[in-house]
LOPA-814046 format. One record per residue (C-alpha): residue number from 1; residue in one letter; x, z, y. Coordinates in nm, 4 decimals. Layout:
N
+-----+----+----------+----------+----------+
!   i ! aa !       c1 !       c3 !       c2 !
+-----+----+----------+----------+----------+
! NUM !  a !        X !        Z !        Y !
...
+-----+----+----------+----------+----------+
//
This chain:
239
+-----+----+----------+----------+----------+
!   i ! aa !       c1 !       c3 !       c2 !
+-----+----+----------+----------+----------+
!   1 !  x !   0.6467 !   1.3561 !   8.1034 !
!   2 !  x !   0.8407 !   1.1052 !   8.3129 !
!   3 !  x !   0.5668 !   0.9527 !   8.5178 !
!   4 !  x !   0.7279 !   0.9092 !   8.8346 !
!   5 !  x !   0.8805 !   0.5682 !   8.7305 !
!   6 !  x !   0.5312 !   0.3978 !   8.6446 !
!   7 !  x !   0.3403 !   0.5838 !   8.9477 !
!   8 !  x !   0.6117 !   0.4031 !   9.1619 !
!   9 !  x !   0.4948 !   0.0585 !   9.0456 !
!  10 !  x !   0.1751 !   0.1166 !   9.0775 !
!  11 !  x !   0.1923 !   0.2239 !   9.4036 !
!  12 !  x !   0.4164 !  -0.0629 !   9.5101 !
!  13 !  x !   0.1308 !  -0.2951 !   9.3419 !
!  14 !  x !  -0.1496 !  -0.0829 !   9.5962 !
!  15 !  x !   0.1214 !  -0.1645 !   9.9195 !
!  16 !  x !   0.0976 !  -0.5412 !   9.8304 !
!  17 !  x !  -0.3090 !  -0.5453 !   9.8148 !
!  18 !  x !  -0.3335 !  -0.4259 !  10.1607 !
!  19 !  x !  -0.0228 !  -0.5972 !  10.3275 !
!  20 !  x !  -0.0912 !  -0.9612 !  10.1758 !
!  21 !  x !  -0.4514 !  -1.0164 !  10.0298 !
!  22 !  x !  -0.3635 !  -1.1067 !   9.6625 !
!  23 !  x !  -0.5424 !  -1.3554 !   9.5263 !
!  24 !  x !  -0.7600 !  -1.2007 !   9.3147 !
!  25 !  x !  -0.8181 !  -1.3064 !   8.9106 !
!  26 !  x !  -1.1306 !  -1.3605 !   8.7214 !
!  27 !  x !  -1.2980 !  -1.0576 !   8.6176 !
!  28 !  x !  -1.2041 !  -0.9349 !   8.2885 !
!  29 !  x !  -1.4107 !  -0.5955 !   8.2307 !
!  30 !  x !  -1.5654 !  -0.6188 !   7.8992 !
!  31 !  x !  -1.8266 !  -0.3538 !   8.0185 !
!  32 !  x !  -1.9767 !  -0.4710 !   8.3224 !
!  33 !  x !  -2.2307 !  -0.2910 !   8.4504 !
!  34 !  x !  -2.5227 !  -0.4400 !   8.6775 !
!  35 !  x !  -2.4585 !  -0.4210 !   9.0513 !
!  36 !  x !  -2.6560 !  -0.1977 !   9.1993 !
!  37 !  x !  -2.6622 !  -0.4318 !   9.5571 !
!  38 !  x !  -2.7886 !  -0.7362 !   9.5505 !
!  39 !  x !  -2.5425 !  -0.9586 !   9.6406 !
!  40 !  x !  -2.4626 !  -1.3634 !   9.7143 !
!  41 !  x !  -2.3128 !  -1.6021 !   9.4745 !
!  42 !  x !  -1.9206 !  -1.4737 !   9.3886 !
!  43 !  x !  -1.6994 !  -1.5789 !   9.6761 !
!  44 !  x !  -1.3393 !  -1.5581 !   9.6437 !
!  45 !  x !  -1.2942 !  -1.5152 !   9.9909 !
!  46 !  x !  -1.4913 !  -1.2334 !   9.9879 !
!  47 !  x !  -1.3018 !  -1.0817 !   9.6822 !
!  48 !  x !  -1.0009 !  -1.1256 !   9.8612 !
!  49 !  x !  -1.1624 !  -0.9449 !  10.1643 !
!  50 !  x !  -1.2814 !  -0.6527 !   9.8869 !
!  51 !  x !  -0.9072 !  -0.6099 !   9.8020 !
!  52 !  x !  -0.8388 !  -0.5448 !  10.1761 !
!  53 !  x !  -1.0822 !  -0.3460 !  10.2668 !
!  54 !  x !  -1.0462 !  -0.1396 !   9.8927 !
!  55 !  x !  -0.6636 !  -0.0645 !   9.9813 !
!  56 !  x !  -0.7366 !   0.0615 !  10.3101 !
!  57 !  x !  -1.0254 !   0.2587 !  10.2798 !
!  58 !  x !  -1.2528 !   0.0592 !  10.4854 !
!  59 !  x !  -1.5549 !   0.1538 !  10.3210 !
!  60 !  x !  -1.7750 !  -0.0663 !  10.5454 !
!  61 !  x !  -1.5270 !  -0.3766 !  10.4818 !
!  62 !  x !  -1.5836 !  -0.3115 !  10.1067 !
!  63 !  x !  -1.9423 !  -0.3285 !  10.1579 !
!  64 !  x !  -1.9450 !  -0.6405 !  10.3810 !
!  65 !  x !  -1.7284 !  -0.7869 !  10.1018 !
!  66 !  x !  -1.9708 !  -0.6940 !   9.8098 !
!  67 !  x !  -2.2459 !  -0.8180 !  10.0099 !
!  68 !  x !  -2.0650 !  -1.1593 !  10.0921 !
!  69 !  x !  -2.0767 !  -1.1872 !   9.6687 !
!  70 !  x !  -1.7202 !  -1.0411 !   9.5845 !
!  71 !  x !  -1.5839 !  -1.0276 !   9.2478 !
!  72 !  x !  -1.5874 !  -0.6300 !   9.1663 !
!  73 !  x !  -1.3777 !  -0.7077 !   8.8660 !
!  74 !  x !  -1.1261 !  -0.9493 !   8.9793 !
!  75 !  x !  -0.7632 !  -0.8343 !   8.9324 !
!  76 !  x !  -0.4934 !  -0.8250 !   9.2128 !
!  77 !  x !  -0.1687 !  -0.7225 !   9.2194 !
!  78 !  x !  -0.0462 !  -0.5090 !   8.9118 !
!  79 !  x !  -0.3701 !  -0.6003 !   8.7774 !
!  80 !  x !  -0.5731 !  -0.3641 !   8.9629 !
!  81 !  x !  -0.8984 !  -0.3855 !   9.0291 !
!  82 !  x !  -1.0344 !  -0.3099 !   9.3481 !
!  83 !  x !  -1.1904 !   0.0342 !   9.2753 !
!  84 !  x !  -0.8677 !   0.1344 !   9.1225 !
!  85 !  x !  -0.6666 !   0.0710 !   9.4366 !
!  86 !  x !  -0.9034 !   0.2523 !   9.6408 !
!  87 !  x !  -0.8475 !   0.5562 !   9.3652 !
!  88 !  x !  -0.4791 !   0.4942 !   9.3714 !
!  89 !  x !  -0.5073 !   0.5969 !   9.7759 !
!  90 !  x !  -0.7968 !   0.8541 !   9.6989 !
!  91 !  x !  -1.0004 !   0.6583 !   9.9116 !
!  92 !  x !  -1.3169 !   0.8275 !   9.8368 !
!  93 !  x !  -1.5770 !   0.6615 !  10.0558 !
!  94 !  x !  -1.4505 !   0.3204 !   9.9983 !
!  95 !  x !  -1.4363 !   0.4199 !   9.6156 !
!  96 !  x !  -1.7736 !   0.5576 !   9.6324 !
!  97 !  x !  -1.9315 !   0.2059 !   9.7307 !
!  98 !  x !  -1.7677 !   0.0703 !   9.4966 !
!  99 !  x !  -1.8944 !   0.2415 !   9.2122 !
! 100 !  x !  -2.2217 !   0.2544 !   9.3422 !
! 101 !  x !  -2.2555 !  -0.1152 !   9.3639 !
! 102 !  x !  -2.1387 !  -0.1529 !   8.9546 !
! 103 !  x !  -1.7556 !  -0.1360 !   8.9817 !
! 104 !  x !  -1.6275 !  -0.0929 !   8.6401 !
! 105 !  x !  -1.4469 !   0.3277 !   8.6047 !
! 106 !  x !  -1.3153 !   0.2000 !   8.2842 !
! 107 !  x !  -1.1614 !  -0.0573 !   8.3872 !
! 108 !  x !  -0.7922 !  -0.0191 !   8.3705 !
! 109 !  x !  -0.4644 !  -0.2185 !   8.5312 !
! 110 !  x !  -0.1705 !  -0.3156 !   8.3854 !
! 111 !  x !  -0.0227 !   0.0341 !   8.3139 !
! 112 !  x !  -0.3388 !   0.1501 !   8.1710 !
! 113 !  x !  -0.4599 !   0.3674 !   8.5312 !
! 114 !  x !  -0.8548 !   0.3097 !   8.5021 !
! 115 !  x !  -1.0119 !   0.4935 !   8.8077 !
! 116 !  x !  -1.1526 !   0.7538 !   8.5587 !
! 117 !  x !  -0.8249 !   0.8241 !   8.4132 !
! 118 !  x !  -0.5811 !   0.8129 !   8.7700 !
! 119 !  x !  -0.8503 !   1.0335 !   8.9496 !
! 120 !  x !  -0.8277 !   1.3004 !   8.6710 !
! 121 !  x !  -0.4766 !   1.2818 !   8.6695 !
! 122 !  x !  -0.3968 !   1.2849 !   9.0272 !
! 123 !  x !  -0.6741 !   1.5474 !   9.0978 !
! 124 !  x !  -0.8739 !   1.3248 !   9.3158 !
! 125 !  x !  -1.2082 !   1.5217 !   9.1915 !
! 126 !  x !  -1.4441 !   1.3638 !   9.4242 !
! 127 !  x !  -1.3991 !   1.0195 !   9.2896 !
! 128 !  x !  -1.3483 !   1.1423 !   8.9374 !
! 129 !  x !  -1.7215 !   1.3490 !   8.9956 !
! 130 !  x !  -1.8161 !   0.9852 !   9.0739 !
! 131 !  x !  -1.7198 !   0.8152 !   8.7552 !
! 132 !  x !  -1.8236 !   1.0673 !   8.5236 !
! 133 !  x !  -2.1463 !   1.0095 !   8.6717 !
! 134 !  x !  -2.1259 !   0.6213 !   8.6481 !
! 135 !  x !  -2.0014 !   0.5881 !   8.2827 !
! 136 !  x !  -1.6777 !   0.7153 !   8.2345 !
! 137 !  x !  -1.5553 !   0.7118 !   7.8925 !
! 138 !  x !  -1.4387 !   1.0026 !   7.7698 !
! 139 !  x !  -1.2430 !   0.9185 !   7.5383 !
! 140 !  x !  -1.0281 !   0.6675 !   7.7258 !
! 141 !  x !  -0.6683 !   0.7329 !   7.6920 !
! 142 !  x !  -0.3589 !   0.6518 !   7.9152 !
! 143 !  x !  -0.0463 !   0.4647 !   7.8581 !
! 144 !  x !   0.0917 !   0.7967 !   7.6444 !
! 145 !  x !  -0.2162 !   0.8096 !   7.4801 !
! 146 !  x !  -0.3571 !   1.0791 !   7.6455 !
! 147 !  x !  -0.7041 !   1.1568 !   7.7843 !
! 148 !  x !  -0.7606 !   1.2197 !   8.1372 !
! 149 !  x !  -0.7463 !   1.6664 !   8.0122 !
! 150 !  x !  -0.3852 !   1.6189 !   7.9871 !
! 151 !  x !  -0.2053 !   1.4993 !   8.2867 !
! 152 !  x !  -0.4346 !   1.7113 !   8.4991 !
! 153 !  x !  -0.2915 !   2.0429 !   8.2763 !
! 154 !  x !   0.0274 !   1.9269 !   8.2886 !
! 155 !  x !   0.0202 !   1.9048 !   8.7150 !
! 156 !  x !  -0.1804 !   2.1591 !   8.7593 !
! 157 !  x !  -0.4867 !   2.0843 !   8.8558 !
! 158 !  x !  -0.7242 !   2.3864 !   8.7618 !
! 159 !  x !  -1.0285 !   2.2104 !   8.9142 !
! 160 !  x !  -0.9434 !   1.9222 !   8.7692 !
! 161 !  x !  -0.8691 !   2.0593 !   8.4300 !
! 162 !  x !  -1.2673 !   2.2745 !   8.4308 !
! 163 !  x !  -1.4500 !   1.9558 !   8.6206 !
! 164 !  x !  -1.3070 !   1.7597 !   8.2796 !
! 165 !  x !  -1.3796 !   2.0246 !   7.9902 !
! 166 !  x !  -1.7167 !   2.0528 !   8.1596 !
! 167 !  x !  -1.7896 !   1.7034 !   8.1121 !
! 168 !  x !  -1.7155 !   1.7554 !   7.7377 !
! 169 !  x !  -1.3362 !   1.5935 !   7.7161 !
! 170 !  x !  -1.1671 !   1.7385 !   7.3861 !
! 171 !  x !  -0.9759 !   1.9510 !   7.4798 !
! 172 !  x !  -0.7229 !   1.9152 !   7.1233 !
! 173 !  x !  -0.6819 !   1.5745 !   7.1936 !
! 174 !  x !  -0.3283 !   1.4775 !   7.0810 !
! 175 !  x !  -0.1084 !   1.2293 !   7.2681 !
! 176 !  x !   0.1775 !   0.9916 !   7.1401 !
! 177 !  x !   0.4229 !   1.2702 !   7.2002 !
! 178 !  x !   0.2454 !   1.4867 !   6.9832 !
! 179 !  x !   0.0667 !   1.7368 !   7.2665 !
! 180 !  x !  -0.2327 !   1.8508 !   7.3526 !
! 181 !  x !  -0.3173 !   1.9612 !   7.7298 !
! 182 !  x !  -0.2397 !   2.3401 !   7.6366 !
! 183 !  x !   0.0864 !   2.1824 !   7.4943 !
! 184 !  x !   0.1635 !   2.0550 !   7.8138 !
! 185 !  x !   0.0560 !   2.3169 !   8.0416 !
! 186 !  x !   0.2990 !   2.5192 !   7.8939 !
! 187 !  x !   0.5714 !   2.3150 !   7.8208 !
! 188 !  x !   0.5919 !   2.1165 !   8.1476 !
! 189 !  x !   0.4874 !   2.3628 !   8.3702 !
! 190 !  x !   0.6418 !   2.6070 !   8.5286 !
! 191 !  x !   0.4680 !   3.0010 !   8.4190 !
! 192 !  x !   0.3065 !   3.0371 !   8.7180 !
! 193 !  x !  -0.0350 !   3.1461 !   8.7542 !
! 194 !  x !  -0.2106 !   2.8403 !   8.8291 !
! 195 !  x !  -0.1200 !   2.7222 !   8.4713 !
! 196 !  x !  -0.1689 !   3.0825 !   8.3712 !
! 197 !  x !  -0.5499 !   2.9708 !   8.4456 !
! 198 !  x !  -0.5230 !   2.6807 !   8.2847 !
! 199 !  x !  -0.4251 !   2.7705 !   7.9897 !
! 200 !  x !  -0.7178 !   3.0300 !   7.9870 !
! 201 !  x !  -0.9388 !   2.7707 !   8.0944 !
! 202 !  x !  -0.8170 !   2.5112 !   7.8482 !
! 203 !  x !  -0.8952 !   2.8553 !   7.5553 !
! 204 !  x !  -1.2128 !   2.8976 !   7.6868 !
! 205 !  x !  -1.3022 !   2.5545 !   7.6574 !
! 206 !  x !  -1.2832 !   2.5372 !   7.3148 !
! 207 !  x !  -0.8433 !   2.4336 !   7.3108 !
! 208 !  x !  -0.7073 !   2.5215 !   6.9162 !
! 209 !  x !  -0.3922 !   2.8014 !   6.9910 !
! 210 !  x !  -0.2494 !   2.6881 !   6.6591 !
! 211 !  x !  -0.2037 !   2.3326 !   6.7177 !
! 212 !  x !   0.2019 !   2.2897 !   6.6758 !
! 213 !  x !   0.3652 !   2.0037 !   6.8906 !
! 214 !  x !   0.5063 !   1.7286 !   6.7426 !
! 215 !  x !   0.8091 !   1.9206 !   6.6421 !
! 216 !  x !   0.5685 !   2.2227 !   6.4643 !
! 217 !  x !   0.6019 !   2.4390 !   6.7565 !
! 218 !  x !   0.2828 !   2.6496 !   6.7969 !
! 219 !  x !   0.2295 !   2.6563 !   7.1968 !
! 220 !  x !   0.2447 !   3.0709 !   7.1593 !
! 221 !  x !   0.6409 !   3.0297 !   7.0510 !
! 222 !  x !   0.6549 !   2.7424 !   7.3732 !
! 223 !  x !   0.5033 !   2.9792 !   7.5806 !
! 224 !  x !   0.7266 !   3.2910 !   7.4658 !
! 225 !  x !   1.0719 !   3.0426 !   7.4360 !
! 226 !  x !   1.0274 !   3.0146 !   7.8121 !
! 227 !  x !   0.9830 !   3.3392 !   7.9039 !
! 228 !  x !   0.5997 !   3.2920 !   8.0163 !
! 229 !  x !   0.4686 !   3.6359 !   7.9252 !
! 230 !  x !   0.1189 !   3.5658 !   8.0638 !
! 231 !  x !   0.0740 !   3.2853 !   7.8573 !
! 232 !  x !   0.1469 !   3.4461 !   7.6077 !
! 233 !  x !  -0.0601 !   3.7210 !   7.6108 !
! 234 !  x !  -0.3616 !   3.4887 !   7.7208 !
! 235 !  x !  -0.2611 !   3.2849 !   7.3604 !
! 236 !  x !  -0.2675 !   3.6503 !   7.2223 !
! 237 !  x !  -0.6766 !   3.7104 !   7.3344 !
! 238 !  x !  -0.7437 !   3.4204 !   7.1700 !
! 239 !  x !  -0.5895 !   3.5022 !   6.8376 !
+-----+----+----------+----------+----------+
//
């Protein structure tokens, strides 16, 4: 898949929260959750501050902010919220008061990147260990219409890839190109044996070898069309 294009934007969206303090928008989460700091009546100042601090991992900045009454939902540049920018940066500490003062995981920016979703994707597992533990949804699927499973297969991410079947993410899912996360383990990486593990991962956690693609290619004829014997013959256990 051809992310490169919409990680670009979103990463030029992060640049602009820390360089010039967006001006943040009303919340629009339609799942908050209830802060778990008390803090004083919403200042906008303060959620401007919260976008700062988010963007450059100034976890102690995000805290004065929250406490100050910051918006945790407002939206600033490219519609991020502030717990997504600090994912976008793998700011861990910075995301980690976030979410434990009721930031939204769900909630997702203009391209669809929730914190849940970006953190599984990119591999950032302590901040995706976070929002599974704070409500992530599952289910929740990406701009391609895939869950979290599948980006993290397709880059590689072994850790990633068991932290997420662990948590019970369905490992058949289909996307809107028509594959599943063993789909794209094989097809866009490259043989080696981190995806070899992944693909036995992805078996052992329950993946379906005779899902076709979208085109009715099983993934033991993707896996053998590109040479990758030990996918194969990990497709071959299974069977």
């Amino acid at each position: 898949m051809l992310l490169a294009a919409a990680f670009t934007a979103a990463l030029t969206g992060l640049a602009s929260c820390a360089a010039s303090a967006p001006e943040p928008t009303a919340s629009t989460s339609s799942t908050p959750r209830a802060s778990a700091t008390p803090i004083a009546e919403e200042n906008p100042m303060a959620t401007t501050d919260l976008f700062t601090a988010a963007a450059a991992g100034d976890a102690d900045g995000v805290q004065a902010a929250i406490d100050a009454g910051a918006d945790l939902e407002a939206r600033g540049a490219e519609g991020m919220t502030a717990l997504v920018a600090a994912t976008k940066s793998n700011h861990i500490e910075a995301a980690r008061v976030l979410i434990e003062a009721g930031a939204d995981v769900n909630a997702k920016d203009d391209i669809q990147d929730s914190a849940y979703l970006y953190a599984g994707a990119r591999g950032h597992n302590e901040i995706l260990t976070l929002t599974l533990a704070n409500g992530a949804d599952l289910a929740s699927t990406n701009r391609y219409g895939g869950t979290a499973l599948i980006p993290a297969s397709e880059r590689g991410h072994l850790q990633t890839v068991q932290i997420l079947l662990d948590a019970g993410v369905d490992p058949d899912h289909i996307n809107n190109l028509g594959w599943t996360a063993l789909h794209e383990a094989i097809v866009l990486g490259d043989g080696s044996a981190v995806y070899v593990d992944i693909v036995r991962a992805l078996i052992a956690g329950g993946a379906d070898v005779t899902i076709p693609d979208g085109n009715g290619v099983s993934p033991r004829d993707l896996a053998a069309n590109s040479g990758y014997d030990a996918i194969v013959t990990e497709i071959d256990r299974a069977g």
